[in-house]
C-alpha atoms as a printed R data frame, in Angstrom:
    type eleno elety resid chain resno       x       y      z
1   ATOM     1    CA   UNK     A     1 146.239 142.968 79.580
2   ATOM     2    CA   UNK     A     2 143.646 140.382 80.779
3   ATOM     3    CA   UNK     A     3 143.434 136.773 79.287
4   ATOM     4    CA   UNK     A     4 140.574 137.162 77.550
5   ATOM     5    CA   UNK     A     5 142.347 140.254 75.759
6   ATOM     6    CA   UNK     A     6 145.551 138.361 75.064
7   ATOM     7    CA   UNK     A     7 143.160 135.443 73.484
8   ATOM     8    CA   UNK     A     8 141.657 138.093 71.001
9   ATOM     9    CA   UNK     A     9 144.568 139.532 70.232
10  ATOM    10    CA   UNK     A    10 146.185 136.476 69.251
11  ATOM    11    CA   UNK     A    11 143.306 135.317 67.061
12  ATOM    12    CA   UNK     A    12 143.591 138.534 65.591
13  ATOM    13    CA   UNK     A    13 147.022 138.369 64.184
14  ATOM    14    CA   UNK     A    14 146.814 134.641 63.383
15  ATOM    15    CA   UNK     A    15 143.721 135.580 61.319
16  ATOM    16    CA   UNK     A    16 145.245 138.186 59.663
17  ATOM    17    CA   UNK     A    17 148.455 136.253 59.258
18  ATOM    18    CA   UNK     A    18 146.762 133.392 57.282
19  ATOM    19    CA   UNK     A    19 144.073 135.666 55.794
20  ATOM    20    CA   UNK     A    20 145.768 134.524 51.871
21  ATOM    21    CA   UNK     A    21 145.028 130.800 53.539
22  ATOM    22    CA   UNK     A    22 141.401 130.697 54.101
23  ATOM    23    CA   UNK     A    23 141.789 129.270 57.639
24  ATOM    24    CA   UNK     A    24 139.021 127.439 59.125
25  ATOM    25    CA   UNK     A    25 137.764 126.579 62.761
26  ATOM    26    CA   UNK     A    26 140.282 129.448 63.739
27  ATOM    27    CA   UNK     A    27 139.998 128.295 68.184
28  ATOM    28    CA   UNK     A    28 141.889 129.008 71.285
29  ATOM    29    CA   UNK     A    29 143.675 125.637 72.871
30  ATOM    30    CA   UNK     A    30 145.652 126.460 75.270
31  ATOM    31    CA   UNK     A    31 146.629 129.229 77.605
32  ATOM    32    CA   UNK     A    32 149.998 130.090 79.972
33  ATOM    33    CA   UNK     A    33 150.885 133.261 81.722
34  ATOM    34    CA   UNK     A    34 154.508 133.634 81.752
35  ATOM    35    CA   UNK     A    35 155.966 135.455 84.572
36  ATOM    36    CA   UNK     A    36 159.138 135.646 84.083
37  ATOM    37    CA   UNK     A    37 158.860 137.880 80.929
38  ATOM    38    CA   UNK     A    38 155.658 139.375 81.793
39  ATOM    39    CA   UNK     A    39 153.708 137.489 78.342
40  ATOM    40    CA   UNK     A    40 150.774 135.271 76.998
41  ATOM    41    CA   UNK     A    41 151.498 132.180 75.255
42  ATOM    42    CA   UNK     A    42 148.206 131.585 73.805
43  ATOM    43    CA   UNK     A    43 147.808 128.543 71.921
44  ATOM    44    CA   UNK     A    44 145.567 128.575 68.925
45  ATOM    45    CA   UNK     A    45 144.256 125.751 66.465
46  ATOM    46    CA   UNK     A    46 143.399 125.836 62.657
47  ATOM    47    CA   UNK     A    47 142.588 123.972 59.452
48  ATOM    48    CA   UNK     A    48 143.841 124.786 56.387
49  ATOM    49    CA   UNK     A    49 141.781 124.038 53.358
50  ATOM    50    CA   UNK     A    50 144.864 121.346 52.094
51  ATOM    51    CA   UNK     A    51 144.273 119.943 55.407
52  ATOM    52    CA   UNK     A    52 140.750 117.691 55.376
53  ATOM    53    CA   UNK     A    53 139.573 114.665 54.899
54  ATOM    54    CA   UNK     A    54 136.517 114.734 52.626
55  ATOM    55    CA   UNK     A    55 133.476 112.140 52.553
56  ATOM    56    CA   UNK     A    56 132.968 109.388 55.405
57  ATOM    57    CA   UNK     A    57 136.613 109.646 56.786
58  ATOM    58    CA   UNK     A    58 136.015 113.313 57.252
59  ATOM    59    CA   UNK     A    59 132.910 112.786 59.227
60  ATOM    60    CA   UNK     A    60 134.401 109.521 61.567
61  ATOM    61    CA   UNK     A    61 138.184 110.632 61.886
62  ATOM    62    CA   UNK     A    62 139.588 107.441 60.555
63  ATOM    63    CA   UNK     A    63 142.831 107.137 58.259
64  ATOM    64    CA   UNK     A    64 142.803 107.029 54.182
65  ATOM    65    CA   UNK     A    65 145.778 105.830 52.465
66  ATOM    66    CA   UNK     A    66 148.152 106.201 55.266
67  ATOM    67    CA   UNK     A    67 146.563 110.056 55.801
68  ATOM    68    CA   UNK     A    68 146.385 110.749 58.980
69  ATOM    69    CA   UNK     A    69 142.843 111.490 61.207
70  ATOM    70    CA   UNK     A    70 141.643 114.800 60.854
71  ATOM    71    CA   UNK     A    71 142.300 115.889 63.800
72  ATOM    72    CA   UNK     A    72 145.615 115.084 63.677
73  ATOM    73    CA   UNK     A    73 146.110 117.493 60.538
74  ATOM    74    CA   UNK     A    74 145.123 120.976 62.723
75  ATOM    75    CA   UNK     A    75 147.393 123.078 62.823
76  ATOM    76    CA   UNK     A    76 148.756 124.852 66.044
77  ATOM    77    CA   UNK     A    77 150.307 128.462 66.659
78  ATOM    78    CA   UNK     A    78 151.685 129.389 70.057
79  ATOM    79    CA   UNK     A    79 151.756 133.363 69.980
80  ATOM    80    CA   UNK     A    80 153.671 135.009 72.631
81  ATOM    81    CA   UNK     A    81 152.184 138.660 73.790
82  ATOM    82    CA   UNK     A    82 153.266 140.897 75.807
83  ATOM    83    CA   UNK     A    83 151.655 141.401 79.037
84  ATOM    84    CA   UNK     A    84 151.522 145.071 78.510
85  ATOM    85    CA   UNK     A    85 151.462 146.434 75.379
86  ATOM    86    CA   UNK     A    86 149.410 143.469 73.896
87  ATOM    87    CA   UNK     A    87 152.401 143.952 71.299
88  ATOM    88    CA   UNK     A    88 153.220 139.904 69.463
89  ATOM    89    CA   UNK     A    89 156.813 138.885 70.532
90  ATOM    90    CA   UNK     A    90 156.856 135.857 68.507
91  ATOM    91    CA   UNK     A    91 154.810 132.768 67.032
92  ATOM    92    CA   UNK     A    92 155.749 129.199 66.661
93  ATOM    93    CA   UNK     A    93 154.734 125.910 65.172
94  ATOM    94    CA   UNK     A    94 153.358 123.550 68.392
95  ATOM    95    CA   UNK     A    95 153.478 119.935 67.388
96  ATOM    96    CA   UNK     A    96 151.527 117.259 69.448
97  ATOM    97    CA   UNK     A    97 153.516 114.303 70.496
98  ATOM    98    CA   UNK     A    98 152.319 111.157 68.622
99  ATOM    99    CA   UNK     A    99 149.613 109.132 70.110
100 ATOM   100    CA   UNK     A   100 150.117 105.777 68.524
C-alpha cells in the first residue's frame, strides 16, 4: 500500500466514523511510515460543527470569552493502517502541545 492509498483510506474511515457528526474541512496533517510494524500513521484534521467560532473571531482567529482560537479547536485523529492489507489497526486522539 502506497501513501497516497493509506491517506485515502484513512479519510475514508474517519469520514465514515463521524458521518452522525457532520465533520467539516475533513484534511490530511501529517504522515509516518512505521517500519517496525509494517503501518501508516496518518494524521488527519477536522471541525466539528460544536467546534467554531462564529462572526469576526471566526474570520481573525482571536479568543472570545476565554474560547480558544479556532484553530486551536480542530480536532486530530492519528489512524494506524496496515501496510498491507490497508486493514485500520487503531485510531487515537493527537493533542498539540500548548503554544502559549
Amino acid at each position: 500500500m502506497n501513501v497516497k492509498e493509506a491517506v485515502r483510506t484513512a479519510k475514508e474511515y474517519v469520514s465514515e466514523l463521524y458521518e452522525d457528526e457532520s465533520v467539516k474541512h475533513l484534511g490530511v496533517e501529517e504522515v509516518l511510515f512505521d517500519e517496525g510494524i509494517n503501518a501508516w500513521r496518518i494524521t488527519v484534521g477536522f471541525y466539528r460543527p460544536w467546534n467554531k467560532n462564529h462572526g469576526l473571531t471566526a474570520l481573525i482567529g482571536e479568543t472570545t470569552a476565554g474560547e480558544p482560537a479556532l484553530w486551536k479547536r480542530r480536532s486530530f485523529k492519528v489512524v494506524q493502517v496496515d501496510g498491507n492489507t490497508g486493514d485500520i489497526h487503531s485510531m487515537i486522539d493527537r493533542s498539540l502541545p500548548s503554544l502559549s
